[in-house]
Steps between C-alpha positions, in 0.01 A plus 500: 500500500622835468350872576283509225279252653355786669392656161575861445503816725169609385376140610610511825361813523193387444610223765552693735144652487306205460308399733581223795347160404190431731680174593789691652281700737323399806579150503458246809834441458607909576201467755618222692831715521363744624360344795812368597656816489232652721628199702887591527411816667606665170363898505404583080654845597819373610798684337782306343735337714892512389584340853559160430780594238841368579752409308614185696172355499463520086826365434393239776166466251713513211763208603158287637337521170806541268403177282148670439662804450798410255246335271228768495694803457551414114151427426416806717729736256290341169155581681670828563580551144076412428373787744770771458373845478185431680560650828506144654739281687613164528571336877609151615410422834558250727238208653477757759394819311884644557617704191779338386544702158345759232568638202312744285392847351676768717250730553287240645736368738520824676112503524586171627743582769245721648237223611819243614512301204862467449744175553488374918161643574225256627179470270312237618129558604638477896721825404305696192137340563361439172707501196620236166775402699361402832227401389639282213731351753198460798287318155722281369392700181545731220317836595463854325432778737411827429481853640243502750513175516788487728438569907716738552398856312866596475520202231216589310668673228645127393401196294703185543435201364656184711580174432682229788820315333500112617869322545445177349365312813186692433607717844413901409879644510413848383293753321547704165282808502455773203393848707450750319274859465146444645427694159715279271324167516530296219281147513803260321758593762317228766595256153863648521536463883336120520746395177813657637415324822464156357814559296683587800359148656675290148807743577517347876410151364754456275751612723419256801514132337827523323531100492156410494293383197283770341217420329355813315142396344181644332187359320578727203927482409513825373484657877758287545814715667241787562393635817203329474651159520473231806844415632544218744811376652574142596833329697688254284274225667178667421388622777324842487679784560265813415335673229379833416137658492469402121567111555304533854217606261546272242520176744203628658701497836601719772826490636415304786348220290789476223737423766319155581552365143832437297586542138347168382188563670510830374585430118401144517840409388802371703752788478776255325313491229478864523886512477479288198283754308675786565864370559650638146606863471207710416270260503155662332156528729308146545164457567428327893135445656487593836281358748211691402469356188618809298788528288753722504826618304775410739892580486814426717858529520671190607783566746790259568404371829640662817448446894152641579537686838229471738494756841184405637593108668765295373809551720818564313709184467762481773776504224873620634449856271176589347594707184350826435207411416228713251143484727381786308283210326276440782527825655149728561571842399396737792294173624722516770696151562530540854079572482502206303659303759263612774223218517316577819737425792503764750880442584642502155270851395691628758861444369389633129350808652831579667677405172321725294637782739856395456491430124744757291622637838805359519440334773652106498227245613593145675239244475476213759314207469560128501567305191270498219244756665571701191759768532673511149104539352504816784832621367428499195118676520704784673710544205196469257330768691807755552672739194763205421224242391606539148886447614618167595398249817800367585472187763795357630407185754815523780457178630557257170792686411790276579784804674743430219249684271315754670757757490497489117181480466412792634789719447548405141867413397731593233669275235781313663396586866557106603499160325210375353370912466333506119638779229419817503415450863085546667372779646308356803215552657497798627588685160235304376226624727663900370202733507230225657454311814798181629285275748734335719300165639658325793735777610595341824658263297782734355851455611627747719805599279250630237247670745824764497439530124128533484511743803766724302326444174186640675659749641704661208262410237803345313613144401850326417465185324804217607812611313383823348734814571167758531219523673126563286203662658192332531126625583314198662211453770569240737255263615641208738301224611576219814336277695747474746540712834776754371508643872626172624764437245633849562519394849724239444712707226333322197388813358562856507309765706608795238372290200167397683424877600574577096271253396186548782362768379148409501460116656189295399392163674339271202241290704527116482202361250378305842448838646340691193081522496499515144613170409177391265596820305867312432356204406300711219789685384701237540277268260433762311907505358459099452168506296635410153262205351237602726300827490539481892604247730289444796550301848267283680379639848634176641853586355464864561445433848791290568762776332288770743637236771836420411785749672694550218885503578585583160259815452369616156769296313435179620103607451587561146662169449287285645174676257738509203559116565118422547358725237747289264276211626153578483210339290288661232293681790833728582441450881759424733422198712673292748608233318696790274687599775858336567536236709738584739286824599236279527681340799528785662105635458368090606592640864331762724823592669738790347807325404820549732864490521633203636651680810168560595345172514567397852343781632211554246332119467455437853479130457512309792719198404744752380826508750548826704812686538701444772743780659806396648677748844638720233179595337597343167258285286638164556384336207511736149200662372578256081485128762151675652351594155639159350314293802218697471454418123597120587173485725273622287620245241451271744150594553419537184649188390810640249195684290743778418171717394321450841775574703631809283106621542541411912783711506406775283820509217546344201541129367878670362571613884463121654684351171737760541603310846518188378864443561388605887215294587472084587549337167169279608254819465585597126515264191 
C-alpha cells in the first residue's frame, strides 16, 4: 500500500467532513466502558496527567516488551507512510496500556503531548477511563473511539481506532492504535489498524519457531504467502506448536483446542509423509484435507532435522557440558517463561515473583533445590525472560566434569596449551556464553583452585584462556545452581566465602515435587511434551492416585521418565494404566509404607522378632547398624518364606535392595 490509498487531498477533505458512521457511536460496547469508568473513580473533567512519566520505567517497558516492539516498529513506519498528513498518530502499547512508541505528523503530536499521549504514559481505562486503547485492551477487541465518545472531555478532540496484537500463544501482548484529529476521521483506517496488527502477529510468528515445521495453508493458493494465510507450526514429531488467527479460523479452533490435537490429526496425514512432499528445494503448494473435510493449498519448507528444545518439563540431560544451546524455538515471546512455569503452587509463585524483580538488574541468582526438581528449566526461563534471551544459554554441569578438564572447559585454551589440546585451540565456556547468560549447575562441586578464577573472572569482567599471553573481556550473567549446603562446605574449607558472597545475590529454594500442591498440573504438562501418536495421553484415576502417593526422590525428572516410559506403552485408548508402569516402581507403590534408607530400618519397622541394640559401658553400639539391617531382612524372609516380593513389601524397599544383600544374608533364605 502506499499514500495514495487515501485518495487525493480533496478526498480526504471530504473525509474529514463526513459524517461518523452510526455504528461507531453509542455502542454497548463504549457504554459498557463507560460504566466502568464511572467505576474507577475516574472524574470526565480530570486534566491530563504527565505524572507517571519516567524515563526508567519506559526503558523498563521497552526492555519487557522489546520482542513485540522490535517486530512492530517496521510495520508501524509502513502504516505511518498510509496516514501521513492526516493529523494522526501511530502508538504501540504494551498489554498494559503503557506507551511504548509513536510516530507521526508533527503538528499532531504536539496536540498530542498536551492530553499525555506520548511514549511511558499509562492509557488504560484504570488511568484515562474510556478510550481505543483501554478499552481495546479491557475487550480483548478492536475498538474505534471517537470525540465525545471518550470519558474524559480533555480527550474529546481525538479519534483512535484500536486494535490488541496477540503473541502467538493467543496471550494479548500489546496494542496498535491510529489517534488522530476528532475532525479527521476516515472509516478505512480501523481496516489499516486491524491489518497492520495481524501483520505484526506473522512478524512475531515467524520469528519464534526457528526449527519448527511451518505449515502455511489456504482453501484458495493464491492467498498463499499473504497476510491472509493460516500458519501453523509443528515440532519435528508433530506435535502442535501454535498457529495464527488465520489457521485458528480456518481449523475452526481456538487456541486452547488446537493444542489437544497433533499434525496428523490435524491434516489427517502423518507428518513423514509430509516431509516426503515437500522435502525437495522449492517444492510447489499441494493440496491436504484437513479434518474438516475442506481442502486447502498447503506449503512447507523442509529443514534438516535439529534438537527440538523444550522449556516447559523435560529436564536437561545431566551431560558433563551442555553446549550453547538455541531455545529460541520453544520460547513464548513476552509470554513470560518464568509465568509459564508458574502452575498453581503457592511456594514456587513466590520465587518467580522475586525473580521478575531481579531480572536485568545485575543481580546474580543461586538456585537450591535437590536433584531433578528442575533448576536448569528455572535457569534457563530467567534468561528467556531477561534482555540476553536472544544471546546464548550456556550450561556447564560442575559435577560430571572429570578436574583434568574443567579448567579448559571453561577458560577456553589456546593451540598448544597441553597435550592432547586441538589446533587452533577452544574458546570455552565462558566466551561462549559472551553477551548471554553461563548457568553454572552443581557449583559446590568446583575445585577450589578454580573458584580463584571464577571469583577474579567475576570480578574483573575479564578471562585468560590456559596458555594465552592476554586477557579478553567478557559480559555474562551468572546463574549457579547446587543442591548441596555451600555453608557447610565453606566451613570445612571446601569452598570459598568470597566466591559464595559473589554468586548469592538473590538465593531461591526450588521446592521438592513431594512438597509442591500442583503436582496434577505436572502430570498435564508433563504428558502434554510426550503426546506424539496420541492427541493426548490420559491416566487412569487408579494410576493417578498412586503417583499423587509416591514421594518422589528423584523430583520432576524421574516424573518425566517414568510417563515418557509408560506413554511409550499404552494401548489404542492413550491412557496410562498400571500395568504400563515399570515394574520395579511398581514394587515400591504395592506397599503403604514410604520407602527408607537402610540405616533406618531398625528403628522404623518396629518388628518384634527383630534383635535390639545393645550398648556396651562406653556407650558404643555393640553390634553395627549393616549386621542389624541384614538380620532384620533375614527374618522377614523367614516369615515370609524366601518370597523376596513379600518380604521387600514387609519391609517397605525394593526387591533390588534385599538382592542387593545377597552376599550378606543365610544362603538358605535366597535361591
Amino acid at each position: 500500500m502506499n499514500t495514495a490509498s487515501f485518495g487525493s487531498t480533496s478526498e480526504r477533505r471530504n473525509a474529514e467532513s463526513s459524517p461518523i458512521p452510526a455504528e461507531h457511536l453509542h455502542t454497548e460496547v463504549i457504554d459498557q466502558a463507560h460504566l466502568r469508568s464511572k467505576a474507577f473513580g475516574i472524574s470526565a473533567h480530570d486534566l491530563p496527567d504527565h505524572s507517571s512519566l519516567a524515563l526508567g520505567q519506559l526503558k523498563e517497558a521497552l526492555e519487557e516488551n522489546r520482542f513485540l516492539f522490535q517486530h512492530a516498529v517496521p510495520v508501524m513506519e509502513t502504516l505511518y507512510g498510509q496516514i501521513a498528513n492526516t493529523h494522526s498518530m501511530v502508538l504501540l502499547t504494551s498489554a498494559h496500556g503503557t506507551v511504548l512508541h509513536s510516530m507521526g505528523d508533527h503538528d499532531f503530536l504536539e496536540k498530542a503531548d498536551r492530553v499525555a499521549l506520548l511514549p511511558g504514559m499509562d492509557w488504560s481505562e484504570q488511568a484515562k477511563g474510556t478510550n481505543a486503547v483501554g478499552t481495546a485492551l479491557t475487550t480483548q477487541q478492536a475498538v474505534t473511539v471517537h470525540g465525545d465518545q471518550h470519558y474524559m472531555n480533555v480527550n474529546h478532540a481525538l479519534t483512535c481506532s484500536c486494535a490488541p496484537i496477540l503473541d502467538p500463544y493467543g496471550q494479548i501482548v500489546g496494542a496498535l492504535d491510529v489517534s488522530g484529529d476528532h475532525r479527521s476521521y476516515h472509516q478505512h483506517t480501523m481496516a489499516l489498524v486491524r491489518m497492520s496488527a495481524q501483520m505484526i502477529e506473522n512478524h512475531m510468528f515467524a520469528g519464534s519457531f526457528p526449527k519448527a515445521v511451518r505449515v502455511h495453508f489456504h482453501s484458495r493458493p493464491e492467498f498463499l504467502g499473504t497476510l491472509v494465510e493460516g500458519i501453523a507450526a509443528f515440532t519435528s514429531e508433530g506435535r502442535f506448536v501454535s498457529a495464527n488467527r488465520s489457521a485458528q479460523f480456518q481449523l475452526n479452533m481456538s487456541f486452547g483446542a488446537l493444542q489437544a490435537h497433533t499434525f496428523p490429526s490435524l491434516f489427517n496425514l502423518p507428518i513423514s509423509a509430509l516431509f516426503e512432499l515437500f522435502g525437495s528445494p522449492n517444492a510447489a503448494p499441494r493440496q491436504l484435507c484437513l479434518h474438516n473435510g475442506v481442502t486447502v493449498w498447503c506449503r512447507t519448507e523442509v529443514k534438516p532435522a535439529g534438537p527440538w528444545v523444550t522449556p516447559i518439563v523435560s529436564p536437561l540431560a545431566d551431560s558433563g557440558v551442555a553446549a550453547a544451546r538455541d531455545t529460541s524455538a520453544a520460547r513464548k515471546p513476552q509470554l513470560s517463561s518464568l509465568q509459564y512455569l508458574d502452575t498453581g503452587d503457592t511456594q514456587l509463585a513466590s520465587i518467580i515473583a522475586k525473580l521478575r524483580k531481579v531480572v536485568d538488574r545485575d543481580i546474580p541468582v543461586m538456585i537450591l533445590g535437590e536433584t531433578g526438581t528442575g533448576k536448569d528449566l528455572l535457569a534457563q526461563a530467567i534468561h528467556h525472560d531477561s534482555a540476553r534471551a536472544r544471546q546464548p544459554f550456556v550450561a556447564v554441569n560442575c559435577a560430571s566434569i572429570p578436574d583434568t578438564l574443567i579448567e579448559a572447559e571453561l577458560f577456553g585454551y589456546e593451540e598448544g596449551a597441553f597435550t592432547g589440546a586441538r589446533k587452533k585451540g577452544a574458546p570455552g565456556k565462558i566466551l561462549q556464553a559472551h553477551g548471554g547468560t553461563l548457568f553454572l549447575d552443581e557449583i559446590g562441586n568446583m575445585p577450589k583452585h578454580l573458584q580463584a578464577r571464577l571469583l577474579r573472572v567475576l570480578q574483573e569482567r575479564k578471562v585468560s584462556p590456559l596458555g594465552a599471553g592476554k586477557e579478553v573481556e567478557v559480559d555474562v550473567t551468572i546463574i549457579s545452581a547446587t543442591h548441596k549446603n555451600l555453608k557447610e562446605l565453606i566451613a570445612r574449607g571446601d569452598f570459598r566465602e568470597d566466591l559464595y558472597y559473589r554468586l548469592n545475590g538473590l538465593v531461591v529454594r526450588l521446592p521438592a515435587l513431594r512438597e509442591r500442591s500442583d503436582f496434577d498440573a505436572v502430570v498435564q504438562k508433563v504428558l502434554h511434551s510426550l503426546s506424539e501418536g496420541c492427541a493426548h495421553i490420559a491416566i487412569s484415576p487408579q494410576v493417578m492416585e498412586m503417583l499423587r502417593a509416591y514421594h518422589w526422590p528423584g523430583n520432576v525428572r524421574q516424573l518425566h521418565n517414568l510417563l515418557r516410559t509408560a506413554a511409550v506403552m499404552v494401548d489404542d485408548d492413550c491412557t496410562i494404566r498400571l500395568e504400563h508402569l515399570p515394574d520395579d516402581f511398581l514394587d515400591e507403590l504395592r506397599t503403604p509404607m514410604r520407602p527408607m534408607a537402610m540405616a533406618e530400618l531398625p528403628f522404623m519397622l518396629g518388628v518384634g522378632a527383630a534383635p535390639a541394640l545393645s550398648v556396651d559401658e562406653s556407650g558404643e553400639d555393640s553390634r553395627s547398624l549393616q549386621d542389624v539391617t541384614i538380620n532384620v531382612m533375614a527374618q522377614m524372609l523367614r516369615v515370609h518364606k524366601g518370597n523376596v516380593s513379600a518380604a521387600a513389601k514387609a519391609l517397605g524397599v525394593s526387591r533390588n535392595t534385599i538382592y542387593r544383600k545377597k552376599n550378606l544374608l543365610p544362603p538358605d533364605l535366597l535361591d
